[in-house]
C-alpha positions as semicolon CSV with decimal commas, in nm:
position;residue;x (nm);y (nm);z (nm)
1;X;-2,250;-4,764;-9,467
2;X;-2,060;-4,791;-9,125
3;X;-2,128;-4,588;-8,856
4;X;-1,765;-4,471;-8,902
5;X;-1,793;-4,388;-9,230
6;X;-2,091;-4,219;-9,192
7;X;-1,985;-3,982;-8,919
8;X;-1,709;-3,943;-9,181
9;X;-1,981;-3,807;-9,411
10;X;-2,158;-3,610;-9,181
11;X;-1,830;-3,440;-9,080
12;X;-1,777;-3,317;-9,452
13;X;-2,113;-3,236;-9,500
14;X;-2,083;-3,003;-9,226
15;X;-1,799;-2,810;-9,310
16;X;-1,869;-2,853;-9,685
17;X;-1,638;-3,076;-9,817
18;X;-1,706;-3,290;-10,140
19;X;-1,433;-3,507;-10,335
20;X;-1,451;-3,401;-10,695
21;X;-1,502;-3,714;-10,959
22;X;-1,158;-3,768;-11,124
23;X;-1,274;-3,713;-11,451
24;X;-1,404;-3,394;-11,348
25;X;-1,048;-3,315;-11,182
26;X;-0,831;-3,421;-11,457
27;X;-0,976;-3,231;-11,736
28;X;-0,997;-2,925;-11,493
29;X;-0,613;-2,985;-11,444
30;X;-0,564;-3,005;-11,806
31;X;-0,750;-2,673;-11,890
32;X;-0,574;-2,461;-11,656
33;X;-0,227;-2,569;-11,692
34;X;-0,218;-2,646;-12,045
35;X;0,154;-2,615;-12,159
36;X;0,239;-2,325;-11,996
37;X;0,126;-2,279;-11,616
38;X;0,426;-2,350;-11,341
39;X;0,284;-2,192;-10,987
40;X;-0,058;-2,371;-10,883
41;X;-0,269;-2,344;-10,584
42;X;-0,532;-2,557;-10,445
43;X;-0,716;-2,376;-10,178
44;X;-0,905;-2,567;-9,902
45;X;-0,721;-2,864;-10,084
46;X;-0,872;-3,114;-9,847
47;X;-0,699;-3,468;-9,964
48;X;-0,489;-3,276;-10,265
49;X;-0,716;-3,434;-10,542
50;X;-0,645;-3,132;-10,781
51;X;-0,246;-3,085;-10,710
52;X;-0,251;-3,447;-10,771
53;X;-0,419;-3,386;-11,104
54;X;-0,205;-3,106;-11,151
55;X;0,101;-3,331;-11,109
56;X;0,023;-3,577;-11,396
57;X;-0,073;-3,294;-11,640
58;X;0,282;-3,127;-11,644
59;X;0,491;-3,378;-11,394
60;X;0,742;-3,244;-11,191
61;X;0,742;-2,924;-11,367
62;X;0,516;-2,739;-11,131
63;X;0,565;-2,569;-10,793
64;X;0,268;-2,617;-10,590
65;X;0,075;-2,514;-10,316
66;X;-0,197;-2,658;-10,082
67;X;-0,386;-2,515;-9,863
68;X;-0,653;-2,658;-9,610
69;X;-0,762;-2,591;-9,251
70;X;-0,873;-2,880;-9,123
71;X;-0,569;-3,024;-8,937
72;X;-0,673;-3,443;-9,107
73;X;-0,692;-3,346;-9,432
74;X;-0,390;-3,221;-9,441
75;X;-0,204;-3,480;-9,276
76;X;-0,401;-3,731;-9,493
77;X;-0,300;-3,488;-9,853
78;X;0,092;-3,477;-9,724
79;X;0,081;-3,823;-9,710
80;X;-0,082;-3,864;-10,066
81;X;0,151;-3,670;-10,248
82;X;0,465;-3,840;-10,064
83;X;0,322;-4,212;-10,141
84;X;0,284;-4,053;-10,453
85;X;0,617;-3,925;-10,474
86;X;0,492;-3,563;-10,588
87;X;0,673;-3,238;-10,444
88;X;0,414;-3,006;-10,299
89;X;0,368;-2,796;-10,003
90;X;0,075;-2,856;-9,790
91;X;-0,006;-2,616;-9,557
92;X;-0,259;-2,569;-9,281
93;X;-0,410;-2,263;-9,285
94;X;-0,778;-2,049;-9,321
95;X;-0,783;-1,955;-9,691
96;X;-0,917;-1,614;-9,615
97;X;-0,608;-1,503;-9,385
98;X;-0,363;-1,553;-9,625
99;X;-0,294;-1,270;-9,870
100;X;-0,254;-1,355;-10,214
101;X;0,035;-1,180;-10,426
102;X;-0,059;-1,228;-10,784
103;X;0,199;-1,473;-10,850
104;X;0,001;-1,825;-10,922
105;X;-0,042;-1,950;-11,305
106;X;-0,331;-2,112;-11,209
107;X;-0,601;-2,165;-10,904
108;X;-0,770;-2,465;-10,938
109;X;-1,026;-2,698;-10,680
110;X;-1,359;-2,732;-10,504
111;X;-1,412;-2,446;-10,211
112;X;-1,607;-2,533;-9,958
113;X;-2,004;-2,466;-9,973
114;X;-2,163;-2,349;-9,672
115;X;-2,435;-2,168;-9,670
116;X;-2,523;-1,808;-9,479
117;X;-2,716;-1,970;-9,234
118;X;-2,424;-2,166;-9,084
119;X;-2,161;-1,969;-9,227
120;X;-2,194;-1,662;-8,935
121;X;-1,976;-1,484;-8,665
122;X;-1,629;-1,394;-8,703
123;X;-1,612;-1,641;-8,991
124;X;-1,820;-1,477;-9,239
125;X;-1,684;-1,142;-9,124
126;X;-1,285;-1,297;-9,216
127;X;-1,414;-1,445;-9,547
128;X;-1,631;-1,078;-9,706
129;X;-1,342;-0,900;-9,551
130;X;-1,117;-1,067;-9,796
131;X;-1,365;-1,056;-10,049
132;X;-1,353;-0,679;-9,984
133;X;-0,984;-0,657;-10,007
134;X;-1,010;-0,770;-10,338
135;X;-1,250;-0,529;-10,445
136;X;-1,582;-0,687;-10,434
137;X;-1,843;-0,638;-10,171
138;X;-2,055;-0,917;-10,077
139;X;-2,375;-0,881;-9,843
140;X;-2,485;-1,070;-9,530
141;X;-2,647;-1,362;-9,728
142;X;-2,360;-1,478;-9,923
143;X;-2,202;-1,868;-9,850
144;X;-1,884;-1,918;-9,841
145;X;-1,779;-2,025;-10,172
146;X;-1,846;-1,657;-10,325
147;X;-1,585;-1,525;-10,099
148;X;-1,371;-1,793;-10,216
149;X;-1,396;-1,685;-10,578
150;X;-1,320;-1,351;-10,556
151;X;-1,031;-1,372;-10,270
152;X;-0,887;-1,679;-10,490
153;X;-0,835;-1,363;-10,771
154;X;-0,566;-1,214;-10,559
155;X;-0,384;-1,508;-10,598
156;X;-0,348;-1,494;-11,002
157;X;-0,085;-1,338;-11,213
158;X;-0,156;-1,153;-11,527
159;X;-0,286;-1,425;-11,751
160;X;-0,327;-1,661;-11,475
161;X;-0,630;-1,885;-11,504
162;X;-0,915;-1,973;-11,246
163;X;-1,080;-2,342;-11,231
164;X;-1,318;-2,426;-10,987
165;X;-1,630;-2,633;-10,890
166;X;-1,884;-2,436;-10,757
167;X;-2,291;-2,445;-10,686
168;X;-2,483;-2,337;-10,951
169;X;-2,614;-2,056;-10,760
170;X;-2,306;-1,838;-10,885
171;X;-2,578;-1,869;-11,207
172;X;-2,831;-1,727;-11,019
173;X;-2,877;-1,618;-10,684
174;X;-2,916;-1,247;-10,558
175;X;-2,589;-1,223;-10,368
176;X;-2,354;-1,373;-10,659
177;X;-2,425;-1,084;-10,823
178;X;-2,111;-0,900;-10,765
179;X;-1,916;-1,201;-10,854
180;X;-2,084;-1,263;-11,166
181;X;-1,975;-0,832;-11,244
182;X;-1,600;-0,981;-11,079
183;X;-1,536;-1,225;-11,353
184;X;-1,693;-1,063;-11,644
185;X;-1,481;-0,761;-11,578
186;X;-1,210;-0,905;-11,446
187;X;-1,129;-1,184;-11,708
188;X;-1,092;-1,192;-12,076
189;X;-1,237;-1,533;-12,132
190;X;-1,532;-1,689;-11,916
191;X;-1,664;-2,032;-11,943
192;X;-1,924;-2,252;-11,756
193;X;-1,999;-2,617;-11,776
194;X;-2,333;-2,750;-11,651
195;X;-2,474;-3,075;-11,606
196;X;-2,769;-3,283;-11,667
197;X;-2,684;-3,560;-11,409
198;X;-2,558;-3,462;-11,059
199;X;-2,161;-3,505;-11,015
200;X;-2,230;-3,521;-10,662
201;X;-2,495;-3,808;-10,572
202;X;-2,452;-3,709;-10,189
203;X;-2,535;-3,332;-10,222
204;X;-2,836;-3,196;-10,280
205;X;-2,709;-2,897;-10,466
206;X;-2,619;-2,879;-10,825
207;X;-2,250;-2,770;-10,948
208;X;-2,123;-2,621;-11,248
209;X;-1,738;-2,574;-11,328
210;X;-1,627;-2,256;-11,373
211;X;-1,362;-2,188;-11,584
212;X;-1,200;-1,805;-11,642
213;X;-0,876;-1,745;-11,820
214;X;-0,686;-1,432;-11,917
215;X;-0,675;-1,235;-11,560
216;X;-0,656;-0,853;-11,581
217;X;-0,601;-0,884;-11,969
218;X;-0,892;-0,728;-12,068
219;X;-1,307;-0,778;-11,961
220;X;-1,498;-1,074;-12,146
221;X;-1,829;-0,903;-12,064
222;X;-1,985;-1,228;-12,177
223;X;-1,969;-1,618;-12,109
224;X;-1,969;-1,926;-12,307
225;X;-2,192;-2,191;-12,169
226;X;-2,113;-2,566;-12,239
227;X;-2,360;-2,847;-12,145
228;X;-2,265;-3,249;-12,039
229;X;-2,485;-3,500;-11,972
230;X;-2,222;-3,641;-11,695
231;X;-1,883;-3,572;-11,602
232;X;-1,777;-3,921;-11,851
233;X;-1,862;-3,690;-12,144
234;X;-1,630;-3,394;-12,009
235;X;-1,370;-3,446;-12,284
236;X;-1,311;-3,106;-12,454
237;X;-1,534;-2,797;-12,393
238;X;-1,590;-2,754;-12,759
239;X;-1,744;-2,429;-12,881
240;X;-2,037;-2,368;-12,648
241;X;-2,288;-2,087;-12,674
242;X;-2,225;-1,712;-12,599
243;X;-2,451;-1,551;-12,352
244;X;-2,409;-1,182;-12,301
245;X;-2,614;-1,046;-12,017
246;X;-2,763;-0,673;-12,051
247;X;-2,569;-0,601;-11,729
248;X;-2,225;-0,821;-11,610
249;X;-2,408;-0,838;-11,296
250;X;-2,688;-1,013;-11,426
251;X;-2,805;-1,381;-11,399
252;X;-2,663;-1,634;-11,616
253;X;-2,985;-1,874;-11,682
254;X;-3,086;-1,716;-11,994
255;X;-2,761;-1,872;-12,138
256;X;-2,928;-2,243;-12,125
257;X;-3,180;-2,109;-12,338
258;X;-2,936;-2,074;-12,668
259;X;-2,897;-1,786;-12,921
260;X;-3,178;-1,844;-13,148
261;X;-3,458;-1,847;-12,845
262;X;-3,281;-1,600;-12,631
263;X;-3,253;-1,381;-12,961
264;X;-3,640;-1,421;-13,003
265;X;-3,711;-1,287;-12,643
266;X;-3,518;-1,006;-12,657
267;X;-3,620;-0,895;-12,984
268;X;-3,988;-0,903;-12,839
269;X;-3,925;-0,727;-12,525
270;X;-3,726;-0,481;-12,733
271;X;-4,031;-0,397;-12,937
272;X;-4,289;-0,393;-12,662
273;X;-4,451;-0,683;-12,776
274;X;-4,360;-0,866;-12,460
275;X;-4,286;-0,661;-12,119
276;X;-4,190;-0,791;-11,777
277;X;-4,542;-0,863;-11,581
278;X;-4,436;-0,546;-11,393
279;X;-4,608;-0,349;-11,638
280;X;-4,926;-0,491;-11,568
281;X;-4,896;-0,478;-11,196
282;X;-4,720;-0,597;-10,866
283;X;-4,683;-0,905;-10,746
284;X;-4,698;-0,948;-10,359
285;X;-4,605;-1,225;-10,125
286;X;-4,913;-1,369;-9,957
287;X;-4,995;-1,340;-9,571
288;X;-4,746;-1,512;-9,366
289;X;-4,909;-1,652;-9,063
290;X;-4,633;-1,830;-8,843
291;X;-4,840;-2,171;-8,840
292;X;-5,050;-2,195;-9,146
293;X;-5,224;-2,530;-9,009
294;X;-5,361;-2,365;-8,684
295;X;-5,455;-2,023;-8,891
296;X;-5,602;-2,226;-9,195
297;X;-5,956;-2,379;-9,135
298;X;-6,168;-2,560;-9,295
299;X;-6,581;-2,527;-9,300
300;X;-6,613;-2,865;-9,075
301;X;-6,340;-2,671;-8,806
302;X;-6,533;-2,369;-8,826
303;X;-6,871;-2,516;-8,712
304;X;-6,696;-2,754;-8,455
305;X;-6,526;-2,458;-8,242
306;X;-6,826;-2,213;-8,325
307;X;-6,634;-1,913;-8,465
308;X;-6,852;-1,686;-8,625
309;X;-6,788;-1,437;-8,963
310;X;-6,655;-1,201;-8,810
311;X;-6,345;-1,370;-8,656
312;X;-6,235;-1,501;-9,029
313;X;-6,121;-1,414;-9,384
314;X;-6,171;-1,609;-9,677
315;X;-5,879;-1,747;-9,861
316;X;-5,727;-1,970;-10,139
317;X;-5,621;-2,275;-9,980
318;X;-5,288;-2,366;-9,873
319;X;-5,078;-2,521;-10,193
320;X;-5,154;-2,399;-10,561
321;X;-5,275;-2,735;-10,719
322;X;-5,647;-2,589;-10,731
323;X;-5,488;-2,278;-10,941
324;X;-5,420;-2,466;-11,261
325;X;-5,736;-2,336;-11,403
326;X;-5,791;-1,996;-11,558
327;X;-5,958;-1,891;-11,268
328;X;-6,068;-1,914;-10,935
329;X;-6,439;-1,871;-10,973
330;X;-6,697;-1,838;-10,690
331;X;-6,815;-2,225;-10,765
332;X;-6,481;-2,300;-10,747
333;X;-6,378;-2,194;-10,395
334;X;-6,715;-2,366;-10,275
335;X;-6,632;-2,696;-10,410
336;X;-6,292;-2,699;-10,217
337;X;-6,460;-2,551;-9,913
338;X;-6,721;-2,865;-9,940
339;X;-6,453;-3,107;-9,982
340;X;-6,283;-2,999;-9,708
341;X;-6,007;-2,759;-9,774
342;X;-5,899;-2,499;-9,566
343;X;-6,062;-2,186;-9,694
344;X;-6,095;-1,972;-9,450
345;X;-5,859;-1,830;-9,223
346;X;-5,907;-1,687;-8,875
347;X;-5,799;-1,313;-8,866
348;X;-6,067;-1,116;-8,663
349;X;-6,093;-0,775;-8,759
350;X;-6,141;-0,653;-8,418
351;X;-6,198;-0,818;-8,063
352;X;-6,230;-1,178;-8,136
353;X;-6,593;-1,360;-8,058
354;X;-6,579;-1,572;-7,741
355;X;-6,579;-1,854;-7,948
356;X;-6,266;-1,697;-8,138
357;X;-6,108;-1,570;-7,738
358;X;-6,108;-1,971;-7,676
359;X;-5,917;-2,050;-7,987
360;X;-5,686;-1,818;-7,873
361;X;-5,645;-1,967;-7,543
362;X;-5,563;-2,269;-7,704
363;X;-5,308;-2,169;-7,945
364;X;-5,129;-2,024;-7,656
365;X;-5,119;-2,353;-7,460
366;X;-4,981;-2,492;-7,789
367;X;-4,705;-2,222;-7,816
368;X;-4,855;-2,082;-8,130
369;X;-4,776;-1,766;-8,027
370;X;-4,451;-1,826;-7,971
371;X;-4,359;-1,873;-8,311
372;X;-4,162;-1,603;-8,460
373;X;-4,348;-1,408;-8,688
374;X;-4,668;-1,470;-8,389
375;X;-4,380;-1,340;-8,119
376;X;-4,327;-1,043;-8,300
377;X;-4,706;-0,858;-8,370
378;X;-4,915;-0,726;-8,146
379;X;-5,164;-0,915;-8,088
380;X;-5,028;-1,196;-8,216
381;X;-5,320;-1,364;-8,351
382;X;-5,434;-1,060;-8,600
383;X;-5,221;-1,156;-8,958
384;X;-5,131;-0,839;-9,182
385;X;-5,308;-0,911;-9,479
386;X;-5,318;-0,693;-9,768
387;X;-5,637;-0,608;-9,988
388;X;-5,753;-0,889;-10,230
389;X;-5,571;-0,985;-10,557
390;X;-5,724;-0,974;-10,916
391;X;-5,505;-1,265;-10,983
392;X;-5,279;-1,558;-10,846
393;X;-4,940;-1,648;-10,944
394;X;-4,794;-2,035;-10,841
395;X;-4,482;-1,952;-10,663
396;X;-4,324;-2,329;-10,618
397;X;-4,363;-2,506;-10,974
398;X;-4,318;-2,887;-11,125
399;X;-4,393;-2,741;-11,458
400;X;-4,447;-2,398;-11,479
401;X;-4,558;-2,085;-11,331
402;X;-4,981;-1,991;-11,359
403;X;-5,189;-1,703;-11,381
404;X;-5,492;-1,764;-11,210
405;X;-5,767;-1,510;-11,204
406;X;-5,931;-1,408;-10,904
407;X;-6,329;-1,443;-10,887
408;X;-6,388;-1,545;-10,604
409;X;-6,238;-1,286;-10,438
410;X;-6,083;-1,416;-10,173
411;X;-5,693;-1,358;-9,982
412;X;-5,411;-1,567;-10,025
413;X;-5,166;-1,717;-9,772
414;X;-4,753;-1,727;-9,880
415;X;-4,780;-2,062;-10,068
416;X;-4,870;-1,865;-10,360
417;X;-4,866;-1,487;-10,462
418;X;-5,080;-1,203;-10,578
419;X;-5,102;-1,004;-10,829
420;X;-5,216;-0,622;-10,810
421;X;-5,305;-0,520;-11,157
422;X;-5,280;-0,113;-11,226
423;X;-5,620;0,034;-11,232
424;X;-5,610;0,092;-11,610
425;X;-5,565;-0,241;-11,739
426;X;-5,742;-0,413;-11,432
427;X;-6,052;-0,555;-11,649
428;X;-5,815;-0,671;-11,937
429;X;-5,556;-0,819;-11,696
430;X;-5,838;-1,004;-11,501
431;X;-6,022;-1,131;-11,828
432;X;-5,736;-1,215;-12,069
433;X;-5,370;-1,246;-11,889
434;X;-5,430;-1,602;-11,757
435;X;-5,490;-1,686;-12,139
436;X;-5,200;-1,477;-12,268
437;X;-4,947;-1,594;-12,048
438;X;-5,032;-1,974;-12,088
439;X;-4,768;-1,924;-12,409
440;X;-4,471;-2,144;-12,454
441;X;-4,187;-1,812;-12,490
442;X;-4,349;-1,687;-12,089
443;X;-4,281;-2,046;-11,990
444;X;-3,923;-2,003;-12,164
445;X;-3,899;-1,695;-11,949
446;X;-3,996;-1,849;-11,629
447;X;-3,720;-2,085;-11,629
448;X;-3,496;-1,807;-11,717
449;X;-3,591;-1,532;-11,447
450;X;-3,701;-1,861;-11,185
451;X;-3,455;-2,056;-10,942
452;X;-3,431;-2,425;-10,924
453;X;-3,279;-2,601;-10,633
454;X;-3,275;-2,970;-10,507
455;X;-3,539;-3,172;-10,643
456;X;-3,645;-2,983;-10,970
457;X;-3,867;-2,717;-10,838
458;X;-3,884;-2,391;-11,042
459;X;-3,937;-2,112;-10,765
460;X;-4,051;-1,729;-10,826
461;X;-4,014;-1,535;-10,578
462;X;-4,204;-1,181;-10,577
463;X;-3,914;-0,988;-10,746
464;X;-3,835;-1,289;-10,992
465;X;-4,225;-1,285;-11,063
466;X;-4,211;-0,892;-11,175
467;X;-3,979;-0,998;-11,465
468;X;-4,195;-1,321;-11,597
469;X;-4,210;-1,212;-11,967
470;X;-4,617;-1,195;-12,073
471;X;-4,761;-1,022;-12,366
472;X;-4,787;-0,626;-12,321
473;X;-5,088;-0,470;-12,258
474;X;-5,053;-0,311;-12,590
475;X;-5,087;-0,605;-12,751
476;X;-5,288;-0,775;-12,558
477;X;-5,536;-0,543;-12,635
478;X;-5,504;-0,520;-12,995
479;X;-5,555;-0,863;-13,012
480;X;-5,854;-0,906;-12,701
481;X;-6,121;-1,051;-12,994
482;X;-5,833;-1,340;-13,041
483;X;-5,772;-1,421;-12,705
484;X;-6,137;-1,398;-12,648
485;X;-6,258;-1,644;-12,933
486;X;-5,994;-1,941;-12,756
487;X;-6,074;-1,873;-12,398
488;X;-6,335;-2,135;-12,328
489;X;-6,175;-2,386;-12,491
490;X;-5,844;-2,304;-12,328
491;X;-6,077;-2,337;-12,023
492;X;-6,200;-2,684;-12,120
493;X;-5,875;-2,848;-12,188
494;X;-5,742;-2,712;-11,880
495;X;-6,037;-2,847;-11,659
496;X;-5,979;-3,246;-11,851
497;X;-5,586;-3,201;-11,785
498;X;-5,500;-3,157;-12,110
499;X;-5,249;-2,879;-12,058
500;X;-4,996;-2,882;-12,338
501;X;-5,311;-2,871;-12,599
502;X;-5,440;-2,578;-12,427
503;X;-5,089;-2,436;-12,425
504;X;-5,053;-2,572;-12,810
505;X;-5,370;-2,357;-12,909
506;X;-5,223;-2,031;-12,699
507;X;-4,922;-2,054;-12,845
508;X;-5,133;-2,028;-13,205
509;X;-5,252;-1,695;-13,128
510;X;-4,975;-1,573;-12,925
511;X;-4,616;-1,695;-13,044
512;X;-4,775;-1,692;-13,448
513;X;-5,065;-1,438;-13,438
514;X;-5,004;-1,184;-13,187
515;X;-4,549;-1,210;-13,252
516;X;-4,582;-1,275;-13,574
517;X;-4,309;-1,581;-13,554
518;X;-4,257;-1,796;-13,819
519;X;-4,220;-2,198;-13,784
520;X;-3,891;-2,231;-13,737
521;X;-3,863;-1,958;-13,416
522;X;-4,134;-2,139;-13,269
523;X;-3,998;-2,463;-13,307
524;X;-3,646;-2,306;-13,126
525;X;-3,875;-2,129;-12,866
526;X;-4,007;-2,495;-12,767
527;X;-3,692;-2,679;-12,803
528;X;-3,512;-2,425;-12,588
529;X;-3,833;-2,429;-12,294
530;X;-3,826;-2,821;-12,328
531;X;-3,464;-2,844;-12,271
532;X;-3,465;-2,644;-11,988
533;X;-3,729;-2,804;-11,843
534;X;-3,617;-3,160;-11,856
535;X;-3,269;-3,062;-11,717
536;X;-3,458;-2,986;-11,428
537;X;-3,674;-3,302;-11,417
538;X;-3,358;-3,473;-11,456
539;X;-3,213;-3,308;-11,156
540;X;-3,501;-3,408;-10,970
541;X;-3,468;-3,762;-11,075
542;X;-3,096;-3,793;-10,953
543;X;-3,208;-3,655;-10,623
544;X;-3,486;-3,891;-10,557
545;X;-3,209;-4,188;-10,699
């Protein structure tokens, strides 16, 4: 690539700007015009793409409307559409101070994403303002395409339809909440197309399209999800499957799971066979340092600057691939300290030893302490660090999330999380949940209540982790003996790498035994996990391509 071009790139990039495949374009055209829309808007219409789209859906039947702020693109999309001899205004102008008058057929394109972290100032104020005009409030950590969604409602008639290309956080981020509520309530017909391959190969983020017809003619309450492999197979949405969240605010990821296996969750939690890992406990996120490499030690660092007991704490090791076990025994946590990991982390108590007073020096000469979460405790070298966990939960995840048991002990840093059991099931939850919750339908779950960005990670954060679906503690213990009788083979299989066996023999005594599910719903319980998770390796693939 040229330097010119590249600048180019980096110039969209910044202010969020992707071109939309054709394919992707055309059919979006096609669905929200149909036969019968007249009045269409692009907003932030960069080169025009979608009025051009527009144009050879219904020809020169339509009155449209462009409208972009960067002062290029919309010289460049005037001169499109009069090479192309298509009548449309192009205007420049910020989306978000223009009022909409319910009077478009149709609002179609690709707003800009940008996320909260450079979307700040008098810019973000503009865009939730309009977002607030239009009767949804956003908070501080929406991007800018939420805004877009809701102030692009203003613009719609009664019966008008919305058609956009957006990240697939609107499925399920915190903030997109409201705007998840917006279109369930707000339309009578709600559909979302997903992807297994990335339409855009130079974003990192993943898109869906969302498509909503039937403005202020009644409230859908639900959503019909359709999947594609790539945009080349984006021919007709077909019939799709309907996912109705318990709340319209809710996230949509349970609707990749399908009927049948989201059908067979719900009916467990329902019955208190399954509950949210809540129930059991609360999940906390470890200590957060400010430089984990300078807090983190390892034995050989220890002996080498002469710290004594008193100025550390022990701890689980940075990462989570040593938590793939059952548990973290005593054993265990020696063999990574001989090997070298960093299981210890300095945290004295009190006054540090002079040993511990010269570390300190030095981390000051490095600017440790000028780090921000350092920068803002007093002193800045003592970490908050809450009481021991009985277990460990993975918090970033290739596969899936763990339940690791405790024995040793020991804290944990932020790379992972902990779990606080309630002090009535605290000897069953140490002893049996790691087994219980190494069952195909929690692994379902996780991908349901997790997030995945770029690169196919499955993240739980603390919240997201009190929802994880496990058995109850009711049934756990009725059937303890079971789980019992499987747990040192479990064990075994786990310590050779031979995970989905160990899973395989869980998911005999949990998903058959313990729910009571016949063949066939554990053969959709699988398909559905398996699906979901190989959308996500996919995703990762197309990243690293």
């Amino acid at each position: 690539m040229s330097k010119e071009l590249n600048d180019q790139a980096t110039a969209r990039h910044a202010r969020g700007a992707y071109f939309t495949p054709e394919p992707v374009a055309s059919f979006m055209a096609q669905w929200a015009l149909g036969q019968q829309g007249s009045r269409v808007l692009e907003p932030s219409c960069g080169e025009a793409q979608f009025l051009a789209a527009a144009h050879s859906v219904l020809d020169e039947q339509l009155d449209m409307l462009g409208l972009e702020l960067h002062e290029p693109s919309v010289q460049a999309a005037r001169q499109r559409m009069r090479a192309a001899g298509i009548n449309a205004r192009i205007e420049q102008a910020n989306f978000f101070e223009v009022s909409g008058h319910g009077d478009f057929d149709a609002v179609i394109g690709n707003p800009p994403y940008v996320r909260y972290q450079l979307h700040r100032g008098a810019d973000r104020q503009l865009s939730r303002a309009a977002a607030k005009a239009s009767g949804v409030e956003l908070n501080e950590l929406a991007s800018i395409w939420a805004a877009f969604v809701v102030h692009a409602t203003s613009f719609l008639a009664v019966g008008g339809r919305l058609a956009l290309v957006l990240p697939a956080e609107l499925m399920f981020v915190n903030y997109a909440g409201p705007v998840r509520q917006m279109l369930l309530e707000r339309f009578a017909d709600v559909h979302l197309a997903v992807f297994e391959e990335r339409l855009f190969a130079d974003a990192q983020e993943e898109v869906v399209l969302l498509l909503a017809k039937g403005y202020r003619e009644g409230a859908s309450g639900s959503l019909n999800l359709h999947q594609f492999r790539n945009a080349q197979d984006l021919q007709t949405l077909g019939e799709g499957v309907r996912h109705t969240p318990v709340r319209m605010s809710d996230r949509w990821t349970g609707s990749l799971a399908g009927l049948e296996a989201q059908g067979i969750l719900a009916t467990a939690l329902a019955a208190g066979r399954m509950a949210p890992l809540q129930s059991w406990g609360e999940t906390s996120l470890g200590a957060v340092t400010g430089n984990n490499k300078w807090f983190t030690l390892s034995a050989g660092q220890i002996h080498q600057l002469g710290l004594v007991r008193e100025d550390l704490i022990r701890i689980s090791p940075p990462g989570s691939r040593h938590l793939r076990g059952l548990e973290l025994s005593e054993e265990d946590w020696e063999k990574l300290t001989e090997h070298g990991a960093a299981t210890y982390m300095f945290r004295p108590a009190a006054e540090p030893s002079a040993a511990g007073a010269r570390l300190v020096a030095s981390g000051e000469l490095q600017n440790v302490d000028q780090a921000y979460k350092c920068r803002v405790r007093s002193p800045w070298w003592r970490v908050p660090v809450l009481s021991v966990p009985d277990l460990f939960m993975t918090y970033m995840n290739a596969d899936t999330p763990r339940v690791t048991a405790n024995e040793a002990g020991v804290h944990h840093i932020n790379s992972i999380h902990g779990v606080y059991l309630g002090a009535d099931v605290r000897q069953l939850g140490r002893e049996l949940l790691s087994v219980a919750s190494l069952n195909t339908l929690s692994m379902l779950g996780a991908e349901m209540v997790g997030r995945s960005y770029g690169g196919g990670i499955l993240k739980l954060e603390p919240r997201e982790a009190d929802q994880l679906p496990v058995p109850s503690i009711d049934l756990v213990q009725r059937h303890a003996k079971r789980l019992r009788s499987i747990k040192p083979t479990v064990r075994e299989l786990l310590q050779q790498g031979r995970k989905q066996e160990a899973t395989d023999l869980v998911d005999s005594v949990v998903l058959k035994q313990m729910l009571g599910l016949d063949r066939a719903a554990v053969a959709a319980v699988h398909a559905a996990r398996t699906s979901m998770l190989e959308r996500r390796k996919a995703r990762s693939k197309a990243v690293k391509g």
